[in-house]
N, C-alpha and C positions, 0 to 999 in steps of 0.2 A: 504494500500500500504506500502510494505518495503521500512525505508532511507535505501538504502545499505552503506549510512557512516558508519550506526552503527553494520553492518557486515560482513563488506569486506574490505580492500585496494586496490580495486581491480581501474582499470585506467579508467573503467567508472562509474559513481551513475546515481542514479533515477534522469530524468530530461535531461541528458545529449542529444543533437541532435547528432545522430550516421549514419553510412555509417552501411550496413548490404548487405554482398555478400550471396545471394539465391542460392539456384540448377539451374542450367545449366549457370551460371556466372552474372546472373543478378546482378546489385549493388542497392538496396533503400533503402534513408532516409527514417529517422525516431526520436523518442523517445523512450527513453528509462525509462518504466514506473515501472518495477521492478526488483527486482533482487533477485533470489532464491539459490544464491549461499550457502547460511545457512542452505540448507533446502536439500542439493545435496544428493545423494548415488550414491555409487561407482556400477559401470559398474556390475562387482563379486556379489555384493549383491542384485542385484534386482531379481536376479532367472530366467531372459530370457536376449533376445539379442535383440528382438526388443521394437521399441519406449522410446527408452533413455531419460530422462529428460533433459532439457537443463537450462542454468541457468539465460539471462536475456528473458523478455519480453520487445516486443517493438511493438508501437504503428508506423506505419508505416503514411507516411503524403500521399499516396491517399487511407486509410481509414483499410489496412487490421491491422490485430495483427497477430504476430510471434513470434518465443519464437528460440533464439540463441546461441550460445557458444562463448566464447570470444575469438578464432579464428575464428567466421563469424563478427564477429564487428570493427569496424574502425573507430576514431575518427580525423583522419589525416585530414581528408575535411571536417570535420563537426564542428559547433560549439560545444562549450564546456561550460556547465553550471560553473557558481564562485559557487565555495563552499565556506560557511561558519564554 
């Protein structure tokens, strides 16, 4: 698993309990268990237009995994892991 301290600034890391808005407006909690933002390519360079990488993964709390963009993510209602 990536720390994303160690490769991102990004307002959420690994660990973090997140709000995540799904397709058709749904909102689920979860975790947030990785983060691929290090690892991202641009839109341009992947040679197609469908299935885009997204850049965190998150372990949802009634059991699915999902993989988001940091405008599907929200930590305004969710708690917030202390980083070290």
């Amino acid at each position: 698993m990536t720390d994303s301290s160690d490769v991102t600034t990004a307002e959420h890391s690994v660990g973090d309990k997140v709000e995540v808005r799904r397709p058709g407006g749904e909102v689920a909690r979860g975790t947030v268990v990785d983060d691929f933002g290090a690892s991202q390519i641009a839109d341009a360079d992947l040679g197609r237009t469908w299935a885009p990488p997204h850049r965190w993964a998150i372990a949802l709390d009634d059991g699915r995994l999902v993989f988001a963009d940091d405008y599907d993510v929200d930590t305004a209602n969710a708690e917030r892991k202390p980083h070290s």
